[in-house]
C-alpha positions as CSV (number, residue, x, y, z in Angstrom):
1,X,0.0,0.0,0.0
2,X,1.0,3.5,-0.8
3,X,0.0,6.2,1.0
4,X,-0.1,9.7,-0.4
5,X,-1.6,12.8,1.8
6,X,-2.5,15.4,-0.2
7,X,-2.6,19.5,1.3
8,X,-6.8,19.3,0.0
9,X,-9.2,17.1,-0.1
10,X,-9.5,15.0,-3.7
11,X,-12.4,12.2,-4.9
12,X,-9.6,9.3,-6.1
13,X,-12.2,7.3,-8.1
14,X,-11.4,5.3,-11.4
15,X,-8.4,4.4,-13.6
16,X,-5.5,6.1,-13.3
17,X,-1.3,5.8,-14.9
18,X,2.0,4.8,-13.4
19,X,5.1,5.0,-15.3
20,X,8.7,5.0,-13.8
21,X,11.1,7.3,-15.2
22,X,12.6,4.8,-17.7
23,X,9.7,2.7,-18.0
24,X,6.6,3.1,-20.3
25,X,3.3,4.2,-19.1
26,X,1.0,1.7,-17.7
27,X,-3.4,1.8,-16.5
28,X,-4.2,0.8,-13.6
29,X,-7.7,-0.3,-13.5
30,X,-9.8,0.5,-10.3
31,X,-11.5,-2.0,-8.6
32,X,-12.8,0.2,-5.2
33,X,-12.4,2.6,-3.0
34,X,-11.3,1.2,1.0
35,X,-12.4,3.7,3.6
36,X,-10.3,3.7,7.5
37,X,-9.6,5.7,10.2
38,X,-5.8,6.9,10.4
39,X,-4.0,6.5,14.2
40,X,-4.8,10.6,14.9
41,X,-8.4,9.6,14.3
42,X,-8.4,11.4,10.9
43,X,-11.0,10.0,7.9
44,X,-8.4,7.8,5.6
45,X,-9.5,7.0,1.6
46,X,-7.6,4.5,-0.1
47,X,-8.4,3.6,-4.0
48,X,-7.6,-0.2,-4.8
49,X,-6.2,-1.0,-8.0
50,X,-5.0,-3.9,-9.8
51,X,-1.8,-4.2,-11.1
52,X,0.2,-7.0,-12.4
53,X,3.1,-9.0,-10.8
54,X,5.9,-7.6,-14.0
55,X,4.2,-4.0,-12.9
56,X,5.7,-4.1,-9.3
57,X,8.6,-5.4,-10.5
58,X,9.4,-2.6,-12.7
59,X,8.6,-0.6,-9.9
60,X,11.1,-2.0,-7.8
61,X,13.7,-2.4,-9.9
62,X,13.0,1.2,-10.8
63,X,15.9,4.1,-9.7
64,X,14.9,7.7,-9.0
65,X,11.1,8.6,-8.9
66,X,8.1,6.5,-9.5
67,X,4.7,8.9,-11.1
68,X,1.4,8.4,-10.8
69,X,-1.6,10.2,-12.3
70,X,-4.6,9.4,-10.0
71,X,-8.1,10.3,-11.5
72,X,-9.7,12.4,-9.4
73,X,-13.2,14.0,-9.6
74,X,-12.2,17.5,-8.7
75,X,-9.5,18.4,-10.1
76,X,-9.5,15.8,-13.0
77,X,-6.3,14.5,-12.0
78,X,-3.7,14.3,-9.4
79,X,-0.1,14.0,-10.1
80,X,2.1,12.1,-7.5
81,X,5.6,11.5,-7.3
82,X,7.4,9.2,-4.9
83,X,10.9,7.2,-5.0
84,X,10.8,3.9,-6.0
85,X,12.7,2.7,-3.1
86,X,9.5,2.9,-1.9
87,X,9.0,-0.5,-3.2
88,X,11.8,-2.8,-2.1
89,X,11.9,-5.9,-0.3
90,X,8.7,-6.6,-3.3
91,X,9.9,-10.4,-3.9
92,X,8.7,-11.2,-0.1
93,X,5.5,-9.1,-0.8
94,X,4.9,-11.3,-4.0
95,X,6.0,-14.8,-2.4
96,X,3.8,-13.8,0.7
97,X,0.5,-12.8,-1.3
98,X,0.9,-16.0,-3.7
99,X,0.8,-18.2,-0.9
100,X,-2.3,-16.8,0.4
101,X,-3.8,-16.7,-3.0
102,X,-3.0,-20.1,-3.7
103,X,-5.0,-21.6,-0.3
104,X,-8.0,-19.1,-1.7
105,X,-7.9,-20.9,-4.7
106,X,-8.0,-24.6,-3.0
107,X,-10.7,-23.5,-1.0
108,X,-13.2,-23.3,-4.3
């Protein structure tokens, strides 16, 4: 998870773009929005998106600053920029969330 705190408030609903600075441009399709309370009891919005396991790799493996355009109802869109050290240690994260996949899919 990512966590981006913007100065005012802005509706993150739908698709939006990543692309790392070497990388091409890739959509993220939106799947729902998670709503939580932050520790300092302050109202926390969270879009969900799906991206694909060669996605966070090239996100990992990126160097400098990773940019994403969120869509947003008002304004249209919001630009974010983070590092992509942001994303390391990923190949746990990806071993971890296959495992739990995988006893999902037994279940069924």
């Amino acid at each position: 998870m990512v966590e981006v705190f913007l100065k005012e408030f802005a509706m993150i609903e739908g698709d939006s773009k990543v692309k790392t600075k070497m990388g091409e441009m890739h959509s993220l399709e939106y799947v729902t929005i998670r709503r939580d309370m932050t520790l300092s009891g302050k109202m926390m919005e969270a879009p969900v998106y799906l991206a694909s396991e060669a996605l966070l790799h090239e996100l990992s493996r990126a160097k400098g600053k990773v940019r994403f355009w969120l869509s947003a109802e008002k304004p249209k869109e919001v630009e974010v920029e983070f590092a992509a050290s942001l994303f390391e240690d990923l190949d746990a994260y990806v071993a971890e969330t296959r495992m739990v996949l995988s006893e999902l899919f037994e279940d069924k």
